[in-house]
C-alpha positions in Angstrom: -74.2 -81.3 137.0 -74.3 -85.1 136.5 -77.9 -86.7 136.3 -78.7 -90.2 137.4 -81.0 -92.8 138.5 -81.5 -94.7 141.9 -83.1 -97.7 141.0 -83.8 -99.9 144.4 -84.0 -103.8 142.7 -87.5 -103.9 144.4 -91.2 -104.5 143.6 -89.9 -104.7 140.0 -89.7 -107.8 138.0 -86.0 -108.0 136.8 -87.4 -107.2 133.2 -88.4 -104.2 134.3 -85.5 -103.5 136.6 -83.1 -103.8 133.0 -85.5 -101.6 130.9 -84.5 -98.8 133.4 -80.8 -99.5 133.5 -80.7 -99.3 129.4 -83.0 -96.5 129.5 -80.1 -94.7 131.4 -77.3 -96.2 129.2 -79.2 -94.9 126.0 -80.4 -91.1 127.9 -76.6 -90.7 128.5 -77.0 -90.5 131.9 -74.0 -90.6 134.4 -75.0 -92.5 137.2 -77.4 -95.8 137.6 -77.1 -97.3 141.4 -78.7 -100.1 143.3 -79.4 -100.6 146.7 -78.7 -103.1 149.4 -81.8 -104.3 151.1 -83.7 -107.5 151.9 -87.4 -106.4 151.3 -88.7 -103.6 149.3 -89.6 -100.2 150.7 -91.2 -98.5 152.0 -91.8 -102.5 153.7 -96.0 -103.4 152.9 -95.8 -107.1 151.8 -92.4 -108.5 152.4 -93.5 -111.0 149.8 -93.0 -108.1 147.4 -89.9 -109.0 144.9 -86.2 -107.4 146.1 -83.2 -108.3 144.4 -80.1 -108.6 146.3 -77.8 -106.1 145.8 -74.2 -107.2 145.0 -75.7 -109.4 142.1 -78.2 -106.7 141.3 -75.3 -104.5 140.9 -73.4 -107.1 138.9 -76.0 -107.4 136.6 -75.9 -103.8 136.0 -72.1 -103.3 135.3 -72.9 -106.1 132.8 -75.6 -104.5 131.2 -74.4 -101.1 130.4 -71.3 -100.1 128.7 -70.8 -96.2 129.9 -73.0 -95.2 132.9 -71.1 -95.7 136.1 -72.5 -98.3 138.5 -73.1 -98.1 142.2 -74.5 -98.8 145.1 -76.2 -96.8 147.9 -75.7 -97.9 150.1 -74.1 -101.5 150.9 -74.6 -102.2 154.6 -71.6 -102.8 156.1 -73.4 -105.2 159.2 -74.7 -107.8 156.0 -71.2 -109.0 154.8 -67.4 -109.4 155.9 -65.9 -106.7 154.9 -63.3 -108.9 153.0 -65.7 -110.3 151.1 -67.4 -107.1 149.9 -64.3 -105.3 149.0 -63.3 -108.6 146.9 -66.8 -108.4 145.6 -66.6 -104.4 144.4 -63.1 -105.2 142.9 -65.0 -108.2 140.7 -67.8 -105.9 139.7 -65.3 -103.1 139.3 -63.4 -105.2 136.3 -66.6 -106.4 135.4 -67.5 -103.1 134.1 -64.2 -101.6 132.9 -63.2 -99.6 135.9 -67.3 -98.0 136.3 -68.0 -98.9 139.7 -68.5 -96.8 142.5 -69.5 -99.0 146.1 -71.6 -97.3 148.8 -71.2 -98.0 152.4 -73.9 -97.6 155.2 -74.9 -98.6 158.4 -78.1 -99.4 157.6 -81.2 -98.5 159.3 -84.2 -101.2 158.5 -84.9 -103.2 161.6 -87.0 -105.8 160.4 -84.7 -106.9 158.0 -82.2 -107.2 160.2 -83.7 -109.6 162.6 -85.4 -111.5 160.2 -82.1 -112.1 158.4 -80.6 -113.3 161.4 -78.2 -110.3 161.9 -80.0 -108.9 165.3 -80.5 -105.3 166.2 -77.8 -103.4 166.9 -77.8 -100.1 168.3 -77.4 -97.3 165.8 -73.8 -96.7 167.6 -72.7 -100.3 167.1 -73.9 -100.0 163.5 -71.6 -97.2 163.1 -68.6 -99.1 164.7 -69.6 -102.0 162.2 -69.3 -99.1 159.2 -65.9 -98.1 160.5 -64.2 -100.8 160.9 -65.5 -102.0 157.8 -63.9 -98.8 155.9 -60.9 -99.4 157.6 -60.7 -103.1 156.0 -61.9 -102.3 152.7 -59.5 -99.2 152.0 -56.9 -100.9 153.0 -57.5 -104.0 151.1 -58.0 -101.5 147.7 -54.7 -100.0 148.6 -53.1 -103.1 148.4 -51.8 -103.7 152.1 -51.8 -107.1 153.3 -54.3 -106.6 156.3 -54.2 -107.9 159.4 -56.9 -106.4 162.0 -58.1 -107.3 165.0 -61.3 -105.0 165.4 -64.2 -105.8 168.0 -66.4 -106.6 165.1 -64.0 -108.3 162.0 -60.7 -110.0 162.5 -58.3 -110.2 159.4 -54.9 -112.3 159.3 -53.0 -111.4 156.2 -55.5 -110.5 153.6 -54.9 -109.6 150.3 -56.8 -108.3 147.8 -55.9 -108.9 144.1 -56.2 -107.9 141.2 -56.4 -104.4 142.5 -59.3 -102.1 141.7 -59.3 -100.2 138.8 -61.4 -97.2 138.5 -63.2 -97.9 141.7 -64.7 -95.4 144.1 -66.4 -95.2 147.4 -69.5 -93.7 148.2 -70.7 -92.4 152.1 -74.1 -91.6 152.5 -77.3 -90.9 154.6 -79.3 -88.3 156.3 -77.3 -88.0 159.5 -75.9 -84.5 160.8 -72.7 -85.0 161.5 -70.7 -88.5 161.8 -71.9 -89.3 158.2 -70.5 -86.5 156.6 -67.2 -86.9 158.9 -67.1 -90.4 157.3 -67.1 -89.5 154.3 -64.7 -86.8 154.6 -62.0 -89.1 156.1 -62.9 -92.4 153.9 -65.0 -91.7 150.8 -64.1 -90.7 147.5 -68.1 -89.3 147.4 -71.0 -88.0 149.6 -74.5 -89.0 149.2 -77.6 -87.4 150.6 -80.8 -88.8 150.3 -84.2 -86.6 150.1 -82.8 -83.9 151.7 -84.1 -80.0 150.6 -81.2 -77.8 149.4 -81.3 -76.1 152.5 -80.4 -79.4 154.3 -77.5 -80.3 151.8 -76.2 -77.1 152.7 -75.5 -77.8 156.1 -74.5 -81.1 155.4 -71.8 -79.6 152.6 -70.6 -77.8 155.4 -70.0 -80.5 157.5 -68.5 -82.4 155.5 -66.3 -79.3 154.3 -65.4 -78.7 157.9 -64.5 -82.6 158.4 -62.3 -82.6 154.8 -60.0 -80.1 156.0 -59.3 -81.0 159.7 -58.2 -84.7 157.5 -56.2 -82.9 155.6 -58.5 -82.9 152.2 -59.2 -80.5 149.5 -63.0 -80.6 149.9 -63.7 -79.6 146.7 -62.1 -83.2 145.2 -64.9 -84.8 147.4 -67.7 -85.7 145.1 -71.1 -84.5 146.2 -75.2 -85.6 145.4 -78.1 -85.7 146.0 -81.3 -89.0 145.7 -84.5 -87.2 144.9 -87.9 -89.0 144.7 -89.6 -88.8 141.2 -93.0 -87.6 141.5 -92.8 -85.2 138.9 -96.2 -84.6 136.0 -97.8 -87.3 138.9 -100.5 -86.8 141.9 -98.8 -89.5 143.7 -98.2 -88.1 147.0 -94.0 -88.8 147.7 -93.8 -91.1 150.7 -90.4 -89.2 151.6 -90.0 -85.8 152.3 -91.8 -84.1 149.7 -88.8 -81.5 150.2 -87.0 -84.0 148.8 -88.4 -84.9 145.9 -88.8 -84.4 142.4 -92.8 -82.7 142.1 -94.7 -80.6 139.6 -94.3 -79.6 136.4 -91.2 -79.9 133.8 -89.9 -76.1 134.8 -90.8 -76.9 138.2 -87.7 -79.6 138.2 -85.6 -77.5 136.2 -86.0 -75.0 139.4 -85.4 -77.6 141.6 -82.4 -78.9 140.3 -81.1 -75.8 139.9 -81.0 -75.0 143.3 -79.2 -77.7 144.3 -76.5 -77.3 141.4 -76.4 -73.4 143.0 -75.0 -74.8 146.5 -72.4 -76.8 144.8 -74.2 -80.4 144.5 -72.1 -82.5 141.5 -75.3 -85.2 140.8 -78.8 -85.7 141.0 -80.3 -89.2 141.4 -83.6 -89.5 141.2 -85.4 -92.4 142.7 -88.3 -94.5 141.7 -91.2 -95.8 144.3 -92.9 -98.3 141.9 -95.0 -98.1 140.3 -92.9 -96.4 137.8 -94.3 -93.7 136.0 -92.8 -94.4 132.2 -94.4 -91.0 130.4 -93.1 -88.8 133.0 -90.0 -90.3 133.4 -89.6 -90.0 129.1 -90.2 -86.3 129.4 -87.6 -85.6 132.3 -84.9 -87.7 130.4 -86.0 -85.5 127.4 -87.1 -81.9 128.7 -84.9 -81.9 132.3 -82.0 -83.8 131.6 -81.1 -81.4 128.4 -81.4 -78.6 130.2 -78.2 -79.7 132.4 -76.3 -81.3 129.9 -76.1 -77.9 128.3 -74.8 -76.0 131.3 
């Protein structure tokens, strides 16, 4: 199972933010994403710091050399989809072919309508996504796109140079038009802090959705975001189901589980304050553990 970090660029100084992204790149790790949000969360002081996420994510793919670099998720409603897909292609070179781009709908109202980008409802938001994907795949495919969507208009785009080891990511806690998503679009499914019993059903889903598009489910790749709350008395702030708690065999069990329902990757995530000691003994007593299954 692949093992990886989720490391929101918020209420972090960037200094910080960078000591966890090497920390990956030296662990070995697989997996280091970013995430695409205006203020930090959960939302307290919205004077709190919050990086933006396509130049967070930038800054990643420049700082490492082997993890792969992502995003979860980018929300489709923030950027024209053009624009975005030009953007992962950049950071896709920029890292040698590591980057893998989330897509999402989105789901943080304030900064929505603070940013100037309304409220949509959660079915509009979804349209957004869609026709979003539709752009962006095409654009990686190397079509020359015109579209005329209710949302995005395109005359003639063209996206070059082409991607080069880049993949796409759907994600989010939704029952069943986010795994369909990702079964017609994406090249992986995320789930965030969701208990393995929850994944299951949302494997199957997605399973369902892969072969009705005429996919081998099983080339879909699959994980999970756990919050990281392990050796601490911190109380999560997300599902507790979904989250990383108790002692260093205690993780091992819960990893396992998911790894027994077929999930590829673990990602856990970090609520600053970031716990350095217990994060030291899960890249040395957890990870292991995996790396030798």
């Amino acid at each position: 199972m692949k093992l990886g970090i989720h490391a929101g660029p918020q209420d972090l100084l960037m200094t910080e933010l960078k000591r966890l992204w090497q920390s990956a790149e030296d662990a070995e790790l697989d997996w280091v994403s970013v995430w695409d949000h205006f203020y930090a969360n959960p939302l307290t002081d919205r004077h709190n710091p919050c990086f933006e996420g396509v130049a967070a994510m930038a800054g990643l793919a420049a700082l490492t050399q082997h993890v792969r670099v992502g995003c979860l998720m980018f929300c489709a409603a923030f950027r024209n989809p053009g624009v975005l897909a030009k953007a992962a292609v950049t950071i896709d070179h920029l890292s040698d072919g590591r980057a893998d781009i989330g897509v999402g709908a989105g789901w943080l109202e304030e900064e929505f309508r603070e940013y100037g980008y309304g409220w949509p409802s959660l079915g509009e938001r979804f349209a957004i996504m869609e026709e979003s994907l539709d752009i962006m795949t095409a654009l990686w495919r190397g079509e020359e796109v015109t579209y005329h969507g209710q949302h995005f208009q395109m005359e003639g785009a063209v996206c070059s140079p082409q991607p080069i080891g880049l993949r796409l990511w759907i994600g989010g806690r939704g029952k069943t038009r986010t795994p369909s998503l990702a079964a017609k679009y994406a090249d992986g499914f995320n789930m965030p802090y969701v208990a393995p019993d929850v994944a299951q059903r949302r494997l199957d889903t997605l399973y369902e959705a892969a072969v009705q598009y005429g996919r081998d489910p099983n080339a879909i790749d699959t994980s999970v975001n756990l919050g990281f709350y392990m050796l601490s008395e911190r109380q999560p702030d997300i599902d507790p189901r979904g989250s990383l708690t108790g002692s260093v065999q205690e993780a091992v069990d819960t990893l396992s589980a998911y790894q027994e329902i077929g999930i590829k990757g673990i990602n856990i995530a970090f609520r600053p304050p970031i716990d350095w000691d217990a994060y030291t003994v899960y890249l040395e007593k957890v990870v292991p553990h995996f790396k030798s299954t």
